[in-house]
GUSE-283207 format. One line per field, with one value per residue: residue number from 0; residue in three letters; x, y, z of N, C-alpha, C in turn. Coordinates in nm, 3 decimals, decimal comma. Example, Ala and Ser with C-alpha at 12.3 -4.5 7.8 and 13.67 -1.06 7.14 Angstrom:
BEGIN
i: 0|1
aa: ALA|SER
n.c1: 1,319|1,285
n.c2: -0,569|-0,225
n.c3: 0,780|0,708
ca.c1: 1,230|1,367
ca.c2: -0,450|-0,106
ca.c3: 0,780|0,714
c.c1: 1,320|1,290
c.c2: -0,330|0,003
c.c3: 0,780|0,787
***
This chain:
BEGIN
i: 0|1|2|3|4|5|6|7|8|9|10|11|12|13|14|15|16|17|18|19|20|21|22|23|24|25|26|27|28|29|30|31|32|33|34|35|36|37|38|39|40|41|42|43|44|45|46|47|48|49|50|51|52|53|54|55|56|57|58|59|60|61|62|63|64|65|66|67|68|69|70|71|72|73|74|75|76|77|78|79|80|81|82|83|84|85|86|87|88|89|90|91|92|93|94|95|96|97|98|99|100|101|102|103|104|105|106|107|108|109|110|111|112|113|114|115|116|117|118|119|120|121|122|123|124|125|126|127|128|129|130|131|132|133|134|135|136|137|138|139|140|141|142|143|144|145|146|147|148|149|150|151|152|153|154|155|156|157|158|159|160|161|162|163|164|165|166|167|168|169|170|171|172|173|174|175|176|177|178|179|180|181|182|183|184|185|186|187|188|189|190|191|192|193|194|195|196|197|198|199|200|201|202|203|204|205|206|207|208|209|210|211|212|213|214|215|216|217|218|219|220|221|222|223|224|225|226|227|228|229|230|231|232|233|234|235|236|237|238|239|240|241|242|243|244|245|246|247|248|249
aa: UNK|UNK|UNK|UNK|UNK|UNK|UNK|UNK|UNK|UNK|UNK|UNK|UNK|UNK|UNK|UNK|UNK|UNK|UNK|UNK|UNK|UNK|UNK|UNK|UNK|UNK|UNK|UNK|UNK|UNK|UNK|UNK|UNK|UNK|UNK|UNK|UNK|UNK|UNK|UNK|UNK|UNK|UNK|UNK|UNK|UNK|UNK|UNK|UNK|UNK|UNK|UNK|UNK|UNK|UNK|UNK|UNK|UNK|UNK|UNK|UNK|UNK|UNK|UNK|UNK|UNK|UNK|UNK|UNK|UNK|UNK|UNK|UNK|UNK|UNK|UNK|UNK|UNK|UNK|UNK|UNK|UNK|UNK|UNK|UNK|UNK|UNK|UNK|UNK|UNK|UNK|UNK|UNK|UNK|UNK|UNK|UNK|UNK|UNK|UNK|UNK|UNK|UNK|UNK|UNK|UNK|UNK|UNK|UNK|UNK|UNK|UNK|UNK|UNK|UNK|UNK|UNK|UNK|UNK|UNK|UNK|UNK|UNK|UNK|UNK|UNK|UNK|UNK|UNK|UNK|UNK|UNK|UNK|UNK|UNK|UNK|UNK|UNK|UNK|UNK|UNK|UNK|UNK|UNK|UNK|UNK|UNK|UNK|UNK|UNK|UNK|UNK|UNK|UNK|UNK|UNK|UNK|UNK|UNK|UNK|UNK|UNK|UNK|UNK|UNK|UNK|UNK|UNK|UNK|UNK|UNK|UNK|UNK|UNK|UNK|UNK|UNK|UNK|UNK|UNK|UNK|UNK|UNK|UNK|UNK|UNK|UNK|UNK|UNK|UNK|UNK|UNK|UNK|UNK|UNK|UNK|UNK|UNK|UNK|UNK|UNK|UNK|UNK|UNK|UNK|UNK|UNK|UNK|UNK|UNK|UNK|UNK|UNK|UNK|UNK|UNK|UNK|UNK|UNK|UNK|UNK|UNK|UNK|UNK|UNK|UNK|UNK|UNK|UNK|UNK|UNK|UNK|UNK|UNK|UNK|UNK|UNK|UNK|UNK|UNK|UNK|UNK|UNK|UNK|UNK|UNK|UNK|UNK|UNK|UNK
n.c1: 2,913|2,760|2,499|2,413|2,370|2,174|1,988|1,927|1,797|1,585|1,419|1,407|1,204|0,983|0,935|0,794|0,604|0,443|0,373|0,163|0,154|0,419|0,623|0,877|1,209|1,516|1,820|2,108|2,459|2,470|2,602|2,891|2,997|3,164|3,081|3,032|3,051|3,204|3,114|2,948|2,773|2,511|2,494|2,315|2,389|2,242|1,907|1,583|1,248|0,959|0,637|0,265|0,008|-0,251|-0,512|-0,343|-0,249|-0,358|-0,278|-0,001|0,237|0,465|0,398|0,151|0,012|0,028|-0,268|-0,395|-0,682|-0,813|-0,713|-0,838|-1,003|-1,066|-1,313|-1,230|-1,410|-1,381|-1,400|-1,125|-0,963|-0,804|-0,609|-0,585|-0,477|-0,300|-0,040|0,289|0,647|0,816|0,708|0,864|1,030|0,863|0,736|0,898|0,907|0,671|0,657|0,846|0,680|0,501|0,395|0,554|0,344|0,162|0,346|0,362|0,088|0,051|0,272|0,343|0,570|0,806|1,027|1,233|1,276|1,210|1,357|1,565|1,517|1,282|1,069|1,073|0,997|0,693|0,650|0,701|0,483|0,273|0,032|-0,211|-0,237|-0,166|-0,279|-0,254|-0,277|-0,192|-0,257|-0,251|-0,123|-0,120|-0,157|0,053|0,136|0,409|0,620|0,554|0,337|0,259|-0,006|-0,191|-0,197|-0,298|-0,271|-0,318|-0,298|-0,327|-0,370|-0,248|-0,486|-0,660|-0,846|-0,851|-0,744|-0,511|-0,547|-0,377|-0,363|-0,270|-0,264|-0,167|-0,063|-0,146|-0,379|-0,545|-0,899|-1,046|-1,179|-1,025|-0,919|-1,126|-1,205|-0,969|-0,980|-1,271|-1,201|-0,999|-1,154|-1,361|-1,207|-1,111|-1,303|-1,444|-1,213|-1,329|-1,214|-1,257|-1,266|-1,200|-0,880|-0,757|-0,500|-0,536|-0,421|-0,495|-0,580|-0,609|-0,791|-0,950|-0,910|-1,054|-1,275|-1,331|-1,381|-1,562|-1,757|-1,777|-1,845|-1,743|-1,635|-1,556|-1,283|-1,141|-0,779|-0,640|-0,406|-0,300|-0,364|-0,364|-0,402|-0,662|-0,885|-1,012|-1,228|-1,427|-1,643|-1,694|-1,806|-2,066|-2,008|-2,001|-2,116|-2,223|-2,407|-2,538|-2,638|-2,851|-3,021|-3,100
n.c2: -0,658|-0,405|-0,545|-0,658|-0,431|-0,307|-0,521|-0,487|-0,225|-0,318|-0,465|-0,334|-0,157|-0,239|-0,360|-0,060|-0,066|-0,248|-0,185|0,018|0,203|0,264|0,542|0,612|0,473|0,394|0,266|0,239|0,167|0,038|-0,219|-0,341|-0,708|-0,971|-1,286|-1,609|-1,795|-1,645|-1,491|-1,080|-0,933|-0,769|-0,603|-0,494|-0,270|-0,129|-0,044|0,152|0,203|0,428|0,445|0,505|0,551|0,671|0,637|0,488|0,748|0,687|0,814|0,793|0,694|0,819|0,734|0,540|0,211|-0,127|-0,208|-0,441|-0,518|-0,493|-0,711|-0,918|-1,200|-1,247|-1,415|-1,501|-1,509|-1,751|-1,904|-1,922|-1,817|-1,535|-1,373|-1,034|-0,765|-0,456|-0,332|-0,425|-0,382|-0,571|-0,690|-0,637|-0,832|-0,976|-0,811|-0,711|-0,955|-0,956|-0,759|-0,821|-1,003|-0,871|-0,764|-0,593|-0,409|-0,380|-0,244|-0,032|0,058|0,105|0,219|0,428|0,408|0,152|0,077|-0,207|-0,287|-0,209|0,043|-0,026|0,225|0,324|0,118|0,119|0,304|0,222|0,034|0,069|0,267|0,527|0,446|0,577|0,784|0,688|0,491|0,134|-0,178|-0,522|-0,844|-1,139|-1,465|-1,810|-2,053|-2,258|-2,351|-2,282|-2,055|-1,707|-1,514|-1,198|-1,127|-0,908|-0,509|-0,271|0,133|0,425|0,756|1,030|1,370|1,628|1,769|1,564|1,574|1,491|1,131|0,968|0,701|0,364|0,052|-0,288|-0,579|-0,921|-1,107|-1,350|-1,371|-1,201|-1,127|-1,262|-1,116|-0,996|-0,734|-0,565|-0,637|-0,555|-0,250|-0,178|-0,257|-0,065|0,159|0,124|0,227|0,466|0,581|0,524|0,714|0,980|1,124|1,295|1,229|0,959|0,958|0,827|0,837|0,747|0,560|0,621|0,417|0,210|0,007|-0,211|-0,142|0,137|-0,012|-0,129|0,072|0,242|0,030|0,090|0,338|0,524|0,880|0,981|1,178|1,287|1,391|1,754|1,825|1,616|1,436|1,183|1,074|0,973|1,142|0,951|0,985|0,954|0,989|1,084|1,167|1,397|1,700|1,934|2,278|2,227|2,045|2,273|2,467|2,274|2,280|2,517
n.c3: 1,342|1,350|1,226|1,452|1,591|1,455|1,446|1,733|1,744|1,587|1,712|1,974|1,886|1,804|2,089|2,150|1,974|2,023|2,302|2,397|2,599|2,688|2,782|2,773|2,695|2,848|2,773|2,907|3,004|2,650|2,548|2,327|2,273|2,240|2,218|2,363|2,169|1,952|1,822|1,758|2,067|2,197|2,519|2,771|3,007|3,179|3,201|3,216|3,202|3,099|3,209|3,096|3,332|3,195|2,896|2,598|2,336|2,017|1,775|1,819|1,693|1,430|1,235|1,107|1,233|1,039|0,910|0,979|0,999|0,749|0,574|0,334|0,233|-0,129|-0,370|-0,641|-1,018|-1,091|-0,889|-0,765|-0,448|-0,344|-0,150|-0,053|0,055|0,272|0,138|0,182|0,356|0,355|0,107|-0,130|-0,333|-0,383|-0,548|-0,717|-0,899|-0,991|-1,145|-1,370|-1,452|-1,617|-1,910|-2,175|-2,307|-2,042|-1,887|-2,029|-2,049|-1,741|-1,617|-1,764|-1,897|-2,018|-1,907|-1,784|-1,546|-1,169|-0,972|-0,674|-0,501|-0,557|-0,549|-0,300|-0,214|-0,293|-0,132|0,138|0,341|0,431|0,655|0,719|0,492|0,263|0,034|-0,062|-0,239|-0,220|-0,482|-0,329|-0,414|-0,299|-0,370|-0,521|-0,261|-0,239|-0,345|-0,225|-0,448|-0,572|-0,751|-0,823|-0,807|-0,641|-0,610|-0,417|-0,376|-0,204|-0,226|0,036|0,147|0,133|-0,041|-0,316|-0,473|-0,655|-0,863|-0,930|-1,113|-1,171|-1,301|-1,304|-1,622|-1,638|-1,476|-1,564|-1,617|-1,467|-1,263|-1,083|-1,111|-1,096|-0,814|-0,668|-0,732|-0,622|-0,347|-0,305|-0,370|-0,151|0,083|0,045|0,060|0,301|0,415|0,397|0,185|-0,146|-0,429|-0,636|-0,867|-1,216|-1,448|-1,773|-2,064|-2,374|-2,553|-2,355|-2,347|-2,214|-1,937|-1,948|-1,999|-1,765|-1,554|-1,666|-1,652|-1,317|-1,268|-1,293|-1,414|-1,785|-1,932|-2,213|-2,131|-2,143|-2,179|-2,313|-2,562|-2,579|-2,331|-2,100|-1,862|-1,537|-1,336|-1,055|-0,831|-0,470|-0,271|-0,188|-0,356|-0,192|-0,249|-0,455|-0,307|-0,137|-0,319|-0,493|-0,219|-0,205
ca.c1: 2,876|2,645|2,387|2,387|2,333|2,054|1,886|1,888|1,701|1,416|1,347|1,329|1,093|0,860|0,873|0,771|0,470|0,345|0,357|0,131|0,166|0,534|0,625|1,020|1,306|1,655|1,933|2,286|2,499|2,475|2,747|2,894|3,087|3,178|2,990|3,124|3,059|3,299|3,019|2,916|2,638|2,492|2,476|2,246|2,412|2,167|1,788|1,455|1,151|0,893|0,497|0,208|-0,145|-0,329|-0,510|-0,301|-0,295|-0,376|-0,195|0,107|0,325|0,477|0,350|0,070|0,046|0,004|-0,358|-0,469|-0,814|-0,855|-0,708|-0,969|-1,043|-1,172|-1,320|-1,253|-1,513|-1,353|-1,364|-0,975|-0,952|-0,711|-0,593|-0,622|-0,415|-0,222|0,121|0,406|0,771|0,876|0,680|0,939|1,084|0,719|0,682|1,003|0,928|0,556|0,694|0,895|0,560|0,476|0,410|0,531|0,192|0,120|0,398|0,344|-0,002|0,031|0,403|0,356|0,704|0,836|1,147|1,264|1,268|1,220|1,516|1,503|1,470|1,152|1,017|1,096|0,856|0,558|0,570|0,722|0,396|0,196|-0,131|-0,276|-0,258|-0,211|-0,361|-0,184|-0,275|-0,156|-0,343|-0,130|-0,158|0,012|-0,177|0,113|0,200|0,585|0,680|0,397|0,342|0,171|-0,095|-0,239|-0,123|-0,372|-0,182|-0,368|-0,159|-0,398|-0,334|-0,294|-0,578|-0,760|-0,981|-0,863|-0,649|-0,509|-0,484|-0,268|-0,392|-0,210|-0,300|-0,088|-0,123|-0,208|-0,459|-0,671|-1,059|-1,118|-1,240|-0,934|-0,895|-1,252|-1,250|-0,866|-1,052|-1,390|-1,151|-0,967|-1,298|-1,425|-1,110|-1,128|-1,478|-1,436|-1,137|-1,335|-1,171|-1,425|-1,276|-1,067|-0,851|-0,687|-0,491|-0,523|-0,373|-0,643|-0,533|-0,575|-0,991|-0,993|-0,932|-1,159|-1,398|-1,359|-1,378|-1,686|-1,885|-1,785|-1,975|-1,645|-1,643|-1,420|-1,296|-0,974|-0,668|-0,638|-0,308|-0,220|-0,460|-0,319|-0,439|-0,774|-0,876|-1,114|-1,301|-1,515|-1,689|-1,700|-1,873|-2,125|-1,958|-2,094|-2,096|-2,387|-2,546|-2,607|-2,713|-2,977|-3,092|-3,174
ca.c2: -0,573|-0,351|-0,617|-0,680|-0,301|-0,318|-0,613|-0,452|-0,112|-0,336|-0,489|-0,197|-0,060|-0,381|-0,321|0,046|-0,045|-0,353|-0,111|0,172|0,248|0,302|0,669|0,636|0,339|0,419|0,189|0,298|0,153|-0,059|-0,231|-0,419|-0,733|-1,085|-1,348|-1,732|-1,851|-1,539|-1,381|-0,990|-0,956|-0,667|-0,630|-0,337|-0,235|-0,070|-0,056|0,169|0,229|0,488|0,415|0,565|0,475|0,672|0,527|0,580|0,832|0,636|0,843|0,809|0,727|0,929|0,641|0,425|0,059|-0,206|-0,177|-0,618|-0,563|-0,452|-0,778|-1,009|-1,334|-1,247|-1,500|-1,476|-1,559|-1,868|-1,991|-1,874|-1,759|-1,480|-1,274|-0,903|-0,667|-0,371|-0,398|-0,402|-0,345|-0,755|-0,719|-0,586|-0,932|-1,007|-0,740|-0,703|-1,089|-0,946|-0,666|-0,887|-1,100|-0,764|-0,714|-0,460|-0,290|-0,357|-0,189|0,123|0,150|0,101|0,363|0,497|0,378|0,035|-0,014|-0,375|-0,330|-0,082|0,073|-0,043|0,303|0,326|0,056|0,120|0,404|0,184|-0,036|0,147|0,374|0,563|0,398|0,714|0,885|0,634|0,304|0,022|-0,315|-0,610|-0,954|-1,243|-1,605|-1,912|-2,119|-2,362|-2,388|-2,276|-1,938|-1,685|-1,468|-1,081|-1,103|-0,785|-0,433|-0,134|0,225|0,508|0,834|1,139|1,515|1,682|1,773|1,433|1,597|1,329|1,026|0,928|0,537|0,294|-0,029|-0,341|-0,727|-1,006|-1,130|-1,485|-1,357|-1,087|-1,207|-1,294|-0,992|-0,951|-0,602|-0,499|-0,635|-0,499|-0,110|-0,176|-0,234|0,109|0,283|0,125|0,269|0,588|0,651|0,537|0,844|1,082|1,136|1,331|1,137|0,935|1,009|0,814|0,888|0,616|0,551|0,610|0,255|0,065|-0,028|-0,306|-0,040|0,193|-0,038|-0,135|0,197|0,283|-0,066|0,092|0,440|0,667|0,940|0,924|1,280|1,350|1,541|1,839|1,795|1,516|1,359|1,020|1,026|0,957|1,118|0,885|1,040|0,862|1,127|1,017|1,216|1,493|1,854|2,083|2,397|2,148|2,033|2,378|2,495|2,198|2,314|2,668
ca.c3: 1,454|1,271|1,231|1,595|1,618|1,378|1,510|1,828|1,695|1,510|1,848|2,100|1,826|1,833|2,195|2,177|1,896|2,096|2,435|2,335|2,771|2,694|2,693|2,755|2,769|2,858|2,809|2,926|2,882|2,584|2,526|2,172|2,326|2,162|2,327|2,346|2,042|1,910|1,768|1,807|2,112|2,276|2,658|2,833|3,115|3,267|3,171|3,298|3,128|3,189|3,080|3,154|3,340|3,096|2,765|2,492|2,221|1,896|1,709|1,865|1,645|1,332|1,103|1,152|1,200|0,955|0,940|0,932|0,954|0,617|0,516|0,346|0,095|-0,214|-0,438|-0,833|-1,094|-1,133|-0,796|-0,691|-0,403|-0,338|-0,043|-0,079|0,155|0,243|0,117|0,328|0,316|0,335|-0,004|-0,233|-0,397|-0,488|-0,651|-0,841|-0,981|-1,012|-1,247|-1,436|-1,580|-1,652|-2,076|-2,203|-2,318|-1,952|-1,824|-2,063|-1,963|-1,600|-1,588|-1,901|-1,960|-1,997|-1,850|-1,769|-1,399|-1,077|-0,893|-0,526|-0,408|-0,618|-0,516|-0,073|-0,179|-0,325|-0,087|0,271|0,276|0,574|0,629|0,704|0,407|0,123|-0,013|-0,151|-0,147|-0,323|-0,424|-0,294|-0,394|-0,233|-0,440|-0,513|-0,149|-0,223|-0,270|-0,211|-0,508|-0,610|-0,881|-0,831|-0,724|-0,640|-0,561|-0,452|-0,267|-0,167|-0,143|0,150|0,185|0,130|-0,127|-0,440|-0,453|-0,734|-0,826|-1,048|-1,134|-1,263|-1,292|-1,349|-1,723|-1,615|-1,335|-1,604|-1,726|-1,314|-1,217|-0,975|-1,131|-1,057|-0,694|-0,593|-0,743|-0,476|-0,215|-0,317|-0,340|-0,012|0,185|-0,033|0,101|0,411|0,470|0,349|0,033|-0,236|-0,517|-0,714|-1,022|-1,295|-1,563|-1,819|-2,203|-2,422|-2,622|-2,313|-2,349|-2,132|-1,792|-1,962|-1,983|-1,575|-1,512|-1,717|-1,470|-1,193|-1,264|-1,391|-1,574|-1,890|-2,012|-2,280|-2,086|-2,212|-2,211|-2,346|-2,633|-2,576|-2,182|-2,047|-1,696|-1,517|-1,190|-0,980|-0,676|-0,352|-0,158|-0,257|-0,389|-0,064|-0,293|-0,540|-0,179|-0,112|-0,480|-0,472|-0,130|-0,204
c.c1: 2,756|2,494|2,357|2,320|2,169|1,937|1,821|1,749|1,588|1,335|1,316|1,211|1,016|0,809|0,754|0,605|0,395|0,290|0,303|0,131|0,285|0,585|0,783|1,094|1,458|1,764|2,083|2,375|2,449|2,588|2,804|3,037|3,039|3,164|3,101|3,179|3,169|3,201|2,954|2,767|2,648|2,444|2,423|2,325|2,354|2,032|1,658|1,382|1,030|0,723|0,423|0,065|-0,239|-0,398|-0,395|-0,333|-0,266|-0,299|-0,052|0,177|0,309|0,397|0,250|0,052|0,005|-0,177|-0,446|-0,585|-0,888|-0,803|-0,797|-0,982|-1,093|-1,172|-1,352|-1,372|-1,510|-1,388|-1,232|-1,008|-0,813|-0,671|-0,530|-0,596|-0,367|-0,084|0,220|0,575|0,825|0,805|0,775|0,981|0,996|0,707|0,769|0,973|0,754|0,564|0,761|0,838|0,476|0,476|0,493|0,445|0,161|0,212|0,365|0,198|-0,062|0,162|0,413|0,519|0,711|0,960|1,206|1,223|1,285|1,263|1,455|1,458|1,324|1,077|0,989|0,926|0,708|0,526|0,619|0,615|0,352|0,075|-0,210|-0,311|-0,219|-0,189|-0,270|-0,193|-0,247|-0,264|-0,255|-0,212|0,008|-0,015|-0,078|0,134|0,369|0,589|0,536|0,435|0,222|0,143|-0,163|-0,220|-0,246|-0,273|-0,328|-0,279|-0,311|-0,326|-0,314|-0,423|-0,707|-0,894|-0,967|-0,744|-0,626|-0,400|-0,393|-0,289|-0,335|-0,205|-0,170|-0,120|-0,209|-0,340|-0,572|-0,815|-1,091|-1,172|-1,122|-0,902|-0,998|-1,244|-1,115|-0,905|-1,146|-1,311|-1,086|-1,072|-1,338|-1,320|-1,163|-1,215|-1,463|-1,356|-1,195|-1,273|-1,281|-1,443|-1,202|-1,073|-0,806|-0,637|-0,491|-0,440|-0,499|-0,661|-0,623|-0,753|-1,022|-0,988|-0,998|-1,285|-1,427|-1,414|-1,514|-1,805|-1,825|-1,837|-1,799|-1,647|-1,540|-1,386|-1,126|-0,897|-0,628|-0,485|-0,236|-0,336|-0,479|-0,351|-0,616|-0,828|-1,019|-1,150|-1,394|-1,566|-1,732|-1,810|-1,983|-2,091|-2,084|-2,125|-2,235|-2,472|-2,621|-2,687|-2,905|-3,068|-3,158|-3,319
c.c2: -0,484|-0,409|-0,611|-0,526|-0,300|-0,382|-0,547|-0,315|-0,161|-0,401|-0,423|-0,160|-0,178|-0,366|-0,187|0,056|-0,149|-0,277|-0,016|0,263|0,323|0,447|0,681|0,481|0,424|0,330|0,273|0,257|0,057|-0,085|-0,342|-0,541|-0,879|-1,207|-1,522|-1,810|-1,771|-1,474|-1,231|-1,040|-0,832|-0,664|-0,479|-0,406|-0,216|-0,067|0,026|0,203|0,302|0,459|0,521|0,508|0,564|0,636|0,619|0,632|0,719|0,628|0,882|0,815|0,804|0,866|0,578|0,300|-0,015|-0,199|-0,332|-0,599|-0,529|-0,581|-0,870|-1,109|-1,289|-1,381|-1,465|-1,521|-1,738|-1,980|-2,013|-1,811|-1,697|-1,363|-1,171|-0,834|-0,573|-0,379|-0,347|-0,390|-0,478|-0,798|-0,727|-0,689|-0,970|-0,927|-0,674|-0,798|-1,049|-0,877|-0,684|-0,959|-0,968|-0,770|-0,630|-0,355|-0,301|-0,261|-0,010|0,160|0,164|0,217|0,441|0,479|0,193|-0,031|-0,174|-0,415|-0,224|-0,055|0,055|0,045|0,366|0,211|0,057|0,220|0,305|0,097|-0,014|0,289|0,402|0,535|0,486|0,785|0,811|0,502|0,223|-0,124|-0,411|-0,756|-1,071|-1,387|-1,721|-2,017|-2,291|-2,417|-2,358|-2,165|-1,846|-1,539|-1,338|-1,123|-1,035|-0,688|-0,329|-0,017|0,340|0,643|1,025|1,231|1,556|1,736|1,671|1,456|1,478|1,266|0,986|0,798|0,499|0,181|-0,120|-0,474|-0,822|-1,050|-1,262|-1,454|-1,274|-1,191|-1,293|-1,220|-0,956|-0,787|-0,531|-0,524|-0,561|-0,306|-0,104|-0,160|-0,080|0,195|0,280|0,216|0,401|0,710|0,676|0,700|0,968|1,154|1,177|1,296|1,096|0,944|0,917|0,849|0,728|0,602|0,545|0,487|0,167|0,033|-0,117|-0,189|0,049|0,149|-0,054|0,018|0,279|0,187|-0,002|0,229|0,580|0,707|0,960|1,127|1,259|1,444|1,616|1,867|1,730|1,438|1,147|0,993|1,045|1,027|1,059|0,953|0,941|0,961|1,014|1,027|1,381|1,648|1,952|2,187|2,323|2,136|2,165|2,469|2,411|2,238|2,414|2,628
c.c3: 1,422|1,285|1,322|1,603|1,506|1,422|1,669|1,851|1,675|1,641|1,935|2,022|1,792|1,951|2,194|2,107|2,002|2,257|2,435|2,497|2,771|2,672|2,689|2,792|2,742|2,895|2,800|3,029|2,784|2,506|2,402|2,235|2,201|2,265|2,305|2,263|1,913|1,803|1,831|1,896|2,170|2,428|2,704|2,971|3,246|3,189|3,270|3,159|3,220|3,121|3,173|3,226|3,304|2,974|2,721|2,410|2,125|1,823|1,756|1,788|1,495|1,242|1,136|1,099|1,130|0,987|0,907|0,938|0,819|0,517|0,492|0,214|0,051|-0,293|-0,613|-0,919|-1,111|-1,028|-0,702|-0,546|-0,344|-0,216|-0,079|0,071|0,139|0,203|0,239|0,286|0,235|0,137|-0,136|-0,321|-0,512|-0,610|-0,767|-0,952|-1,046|-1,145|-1,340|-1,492|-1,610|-1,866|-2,129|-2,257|-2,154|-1,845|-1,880|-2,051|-1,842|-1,566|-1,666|-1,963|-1,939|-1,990|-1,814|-1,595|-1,314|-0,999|-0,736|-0,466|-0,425|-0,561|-0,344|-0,106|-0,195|-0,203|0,109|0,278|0,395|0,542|0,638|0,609|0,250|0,164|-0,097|-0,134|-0,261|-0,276|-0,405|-0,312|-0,384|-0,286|-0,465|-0,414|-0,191|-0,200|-0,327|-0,362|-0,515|-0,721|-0,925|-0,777|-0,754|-0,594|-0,562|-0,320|-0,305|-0,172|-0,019|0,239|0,273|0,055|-0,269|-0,433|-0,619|-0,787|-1,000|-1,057|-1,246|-1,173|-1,344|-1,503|-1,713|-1,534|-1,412|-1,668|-1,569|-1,286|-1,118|-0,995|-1,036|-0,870|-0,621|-0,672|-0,637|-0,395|-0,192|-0,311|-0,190|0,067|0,173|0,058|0,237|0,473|0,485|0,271|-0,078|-0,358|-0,553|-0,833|-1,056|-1,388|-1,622|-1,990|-2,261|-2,530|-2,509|-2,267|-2,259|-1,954|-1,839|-1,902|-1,837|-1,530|-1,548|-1,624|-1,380|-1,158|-1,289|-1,490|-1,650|-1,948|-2,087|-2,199|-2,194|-2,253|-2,283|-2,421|-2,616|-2,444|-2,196|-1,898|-1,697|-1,398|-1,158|-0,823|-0,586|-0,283|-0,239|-0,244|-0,289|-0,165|-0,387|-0,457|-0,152|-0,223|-0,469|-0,326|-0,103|-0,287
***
């Protein structure tokens, strides 16, 4: 019965995203009955809906929607080509089995820990995210034609503000020496920029030389945390420090 009740929720709210006109629906009753086959079904009673003939507001809802035009083919050094998106909820399997060809040097310098594996409710977060206000995109290949697999994961989650974002970068082991690192970072910068975001951060392991070095081609600066001898922060500026624009302009 439940399910039925469930199923019924993810569909009104398909309606409500596909209807951006829609400003109210009211079913009452709705009713939980056992249909012929002796399986739970739900029956509306009654049904109105109210819309509007104004555009709609954009930002209607609390969250915003999967954002597909940012999805796009990249092509590897090799000649791969790999599709490069935002991640999505339906992701999570991928990226459990993704985190599981995981190293362990790659896990401790992508979490700084290297656990075996990441608790589901950790994971709803990485990959149930508001497009609005943080970046995450994974690189997906189907390559075999069977089951579709993550080979690359970007993370980046802003302040409130939207003054710096700070990312998390981690390749498949089979998938590194393509450049797939370097091109799933551009796409994080391009977004980055686009928001108006004034820069991004990493922290990095100061061992792990191969994301240094990405990080050094792509014009970041490298300083020791002062905190922590064994971290790296990487910066990368976005946008030009107003308080310098106006220095240089006097």
């Amino acid at each position: 019965e439940l399910a039925a009740v469930q199923t019924a929720l993810v569909k009104l709210s398909e309606i409500v995203v596909e209807i951006p006109e829609l400003l109210e629906v009211q079913i009452d009753p709705l009713m939980l009955e056992i249909s012929l086959s002796g399986g739970p079904c739900l029956v509306a009673g009654n049904a109105r809906a109210l819309v509007s003939l104004e555009p709609p507001n954009p930002r209607r809802l609390a969250l915003a929607q999967y954002p597909q035009e940012l999805e796009e083919i990249m092509i590897l050094r090799t000649g791969q080509p790999v599709l490069v998106r935002p991640i999505r909820p339906e992701d999570e399997p991928a990226l459990h089995r993704f985190y599981g060809r995981l190293s362990y040097q790659d896990r401790m310098w992508r979490f700084f820990s290297a656990k075996k594996e990441i608790a589901h409710s950790e994971m709803q977060w990485y990959t149930q995210i508001d497009y609005d206000r943080e970046f995450a995109f994974v690189a997906v290949d189907n390559g075999s034609g069977q089951q579709i697999e993550t080979v690359g994961w970007v993370v980046g989650v802003g302040d409130p503000e939207n003054e710096t974002v700070e990312f998390g970068l981690v390749v498949d082991p089979a998938w590194k020496g393509q450049g797939l690192g370097k091109a799933l970072m551009k796409k994080l910068v391009e977004c980055c920029r686009a928001s108006g975001a004034r820069k991004i951060l990493g922290l990095v392991m100061s061992d792990n030389r191969p994301m240094l070095g990405l990080m050094h081609s792509m014009g970041f600066e490298a300083h020791r945390s002062p905190d922590d001898f064994d971290v790296t922060e990487v910066v990368l500026r976005l946008q030009e420090d107003p308080v310098r624009v106006s220095s240089l302009a006097l």
